[in-house]
C-alpha positions as a LaTeX table, in Angstrom:
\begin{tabular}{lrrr}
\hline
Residue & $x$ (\AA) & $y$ (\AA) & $z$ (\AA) \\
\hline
Unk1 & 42.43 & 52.24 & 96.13 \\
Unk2 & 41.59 & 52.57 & 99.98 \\
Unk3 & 45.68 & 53.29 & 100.35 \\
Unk4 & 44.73 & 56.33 & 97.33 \\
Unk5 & 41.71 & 57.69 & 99.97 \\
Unk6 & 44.01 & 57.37 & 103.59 \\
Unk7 & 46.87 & 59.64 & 101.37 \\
Unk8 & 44.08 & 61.83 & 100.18 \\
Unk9 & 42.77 & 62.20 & 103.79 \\
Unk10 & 46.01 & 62.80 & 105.02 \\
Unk11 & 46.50 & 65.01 & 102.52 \\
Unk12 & 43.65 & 66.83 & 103.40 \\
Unk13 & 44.33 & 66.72 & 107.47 \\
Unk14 & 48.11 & 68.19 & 106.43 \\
Unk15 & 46.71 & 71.67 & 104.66 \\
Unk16 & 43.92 & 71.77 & 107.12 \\
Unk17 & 45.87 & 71.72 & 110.07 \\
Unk18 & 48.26 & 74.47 & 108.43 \\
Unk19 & 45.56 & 76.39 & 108.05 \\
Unk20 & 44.81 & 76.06 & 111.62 \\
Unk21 & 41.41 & 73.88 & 110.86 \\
Unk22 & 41.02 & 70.09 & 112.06 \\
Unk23 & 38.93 & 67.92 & 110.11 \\
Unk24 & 35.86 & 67.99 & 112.52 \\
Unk25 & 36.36 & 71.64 & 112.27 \\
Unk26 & 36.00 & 72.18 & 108.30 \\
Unk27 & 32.76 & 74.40 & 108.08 \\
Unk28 & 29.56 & 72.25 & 106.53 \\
Unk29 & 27.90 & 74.74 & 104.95 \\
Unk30 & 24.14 & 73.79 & 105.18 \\
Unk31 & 24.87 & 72.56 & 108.93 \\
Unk32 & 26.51 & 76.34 & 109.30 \\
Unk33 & 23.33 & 77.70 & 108.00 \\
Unk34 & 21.20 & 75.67 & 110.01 \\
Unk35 & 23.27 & 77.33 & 113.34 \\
Unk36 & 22.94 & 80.83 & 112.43 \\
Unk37 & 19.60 & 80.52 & 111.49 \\
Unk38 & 19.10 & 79.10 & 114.94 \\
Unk39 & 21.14 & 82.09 & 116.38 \\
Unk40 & 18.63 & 84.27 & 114.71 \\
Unk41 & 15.18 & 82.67 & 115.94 \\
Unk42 & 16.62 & 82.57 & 119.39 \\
Unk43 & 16.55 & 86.44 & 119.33 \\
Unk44 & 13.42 & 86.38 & 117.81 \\
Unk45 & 12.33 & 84.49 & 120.40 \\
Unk46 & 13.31 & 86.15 & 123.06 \\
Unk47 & 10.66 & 87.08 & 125.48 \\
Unk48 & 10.72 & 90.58 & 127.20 \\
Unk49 & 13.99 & 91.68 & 125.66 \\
Unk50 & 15.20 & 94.55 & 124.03 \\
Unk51 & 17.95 & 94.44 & 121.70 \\
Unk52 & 20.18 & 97.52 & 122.05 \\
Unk53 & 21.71 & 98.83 & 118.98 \\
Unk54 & 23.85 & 102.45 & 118.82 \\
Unk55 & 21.59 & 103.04 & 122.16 \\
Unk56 & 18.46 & 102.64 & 120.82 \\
Unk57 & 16.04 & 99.79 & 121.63 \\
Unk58 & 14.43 & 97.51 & 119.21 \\
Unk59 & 11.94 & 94.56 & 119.94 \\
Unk60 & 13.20 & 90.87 & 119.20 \\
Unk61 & 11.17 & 90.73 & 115.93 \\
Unk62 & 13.39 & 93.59 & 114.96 \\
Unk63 & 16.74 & 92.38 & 115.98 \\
Unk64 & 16.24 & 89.38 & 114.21 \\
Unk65 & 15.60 & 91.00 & 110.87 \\
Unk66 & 18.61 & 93.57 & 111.43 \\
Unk67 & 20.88 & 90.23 & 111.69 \\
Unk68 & 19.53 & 88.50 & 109.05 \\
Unk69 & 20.02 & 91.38 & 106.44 \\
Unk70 & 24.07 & 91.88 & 107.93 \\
Unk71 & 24.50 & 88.59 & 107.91 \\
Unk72 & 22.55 & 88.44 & 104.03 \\
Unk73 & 24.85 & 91.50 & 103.55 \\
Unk74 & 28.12 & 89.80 & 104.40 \\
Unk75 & 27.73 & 86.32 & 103.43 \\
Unk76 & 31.02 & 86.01 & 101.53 \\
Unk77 & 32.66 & 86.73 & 104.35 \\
Unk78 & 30.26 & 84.24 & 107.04 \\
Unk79 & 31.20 & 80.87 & 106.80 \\
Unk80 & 30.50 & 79.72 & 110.37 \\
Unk81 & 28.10 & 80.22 & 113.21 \\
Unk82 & 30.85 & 81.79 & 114.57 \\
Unk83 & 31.77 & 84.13 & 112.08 \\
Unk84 & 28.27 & 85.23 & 112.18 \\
Unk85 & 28.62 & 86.39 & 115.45 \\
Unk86 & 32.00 & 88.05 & 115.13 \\
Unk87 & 31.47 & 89.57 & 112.09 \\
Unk88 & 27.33 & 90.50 & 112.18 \\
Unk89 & 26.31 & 90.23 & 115.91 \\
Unk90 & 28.72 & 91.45 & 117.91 \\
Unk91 & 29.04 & 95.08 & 117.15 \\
Unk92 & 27.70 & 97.98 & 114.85 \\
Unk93 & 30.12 & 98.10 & 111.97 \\
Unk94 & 29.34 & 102.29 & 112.05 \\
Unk95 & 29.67 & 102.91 & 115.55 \\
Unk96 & 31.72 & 100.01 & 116.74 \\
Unk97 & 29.28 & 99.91 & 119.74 \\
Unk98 & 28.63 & 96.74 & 121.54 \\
Unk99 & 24.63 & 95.20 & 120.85 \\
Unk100 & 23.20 & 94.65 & 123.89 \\
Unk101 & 20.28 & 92.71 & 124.57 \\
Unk102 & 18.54 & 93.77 & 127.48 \\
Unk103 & 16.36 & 91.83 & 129.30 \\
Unk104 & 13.34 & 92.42 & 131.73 \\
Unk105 & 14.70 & 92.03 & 134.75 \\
Unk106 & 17.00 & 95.36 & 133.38 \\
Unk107 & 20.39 & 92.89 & 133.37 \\
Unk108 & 22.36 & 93.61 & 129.63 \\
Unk109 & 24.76 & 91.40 & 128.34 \\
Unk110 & 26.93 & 92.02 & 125.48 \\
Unk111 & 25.37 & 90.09 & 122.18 \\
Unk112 & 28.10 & 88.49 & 121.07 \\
Unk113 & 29.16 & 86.47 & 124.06 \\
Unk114 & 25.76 & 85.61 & 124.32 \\
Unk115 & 24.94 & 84.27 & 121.21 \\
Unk116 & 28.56 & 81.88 & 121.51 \\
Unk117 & 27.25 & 80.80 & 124.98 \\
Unk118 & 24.11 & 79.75 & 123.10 \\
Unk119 & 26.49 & 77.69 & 120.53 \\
Unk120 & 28.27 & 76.08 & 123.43 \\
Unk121 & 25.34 & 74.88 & 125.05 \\
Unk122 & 23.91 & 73.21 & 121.74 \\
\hline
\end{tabular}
């Protein structure tokens, strides 16, 4: 039986890896939720910043809801934290303009690096 599980896990390693995914890799759903929805209360969260969207500002509160109804919009194509960002918070999918969150100070950085600096650093 345990020679039946290594085979299956091998098994399950070999299509992985030809689909470029490593075990440790293989998207947990719920734990994949659980990281966007972190992504999206860190903008909510974000004091004295404006997030810029087609060059018009919108308060945190707002941002956040914005993402959560493109990611709700496009979950059958989310399956990771990073997805999220590539595919809902990187870019208007109109425009193909860069969001922006801009902060007090007046510094901008471009959303989607941001948000997978935030990943890193978790």
């Amino acid at each position: 039986m345990m020679k039946r599980i290594s085979l299956l896990r091998s098994l399950v390693a070999l299509v992985l890896s030809i689909a470029g995914v490593s075990l440790s890799q293989a998207a947990d759903p719920g734990r994949e939720e659980a990281r966007i929805e972190g992504l999206i209360a860190h903008v909510k969260n974000l004091q004295d910043a404006a997030f810029v969207r087609n060059g018009k500002e919108y308060d945190a509160a707002t941002a956040a809801k914005f993402l959560r109804g493109k990611w709700n919009a496009n979950r059958d194509d989310i399956h990771t934290a990073e997805d999220f960002i590539a595919k809902a918070a990187t870019k208007s999918s109109t425009t193909g303009k860069a969001y922006m969150i801009r902060f007090k100070d007046g510094k901008e950085v471009a959303c989607g690096p941001y948000l997978a600096g935030r990943l890193k650093k978790k």
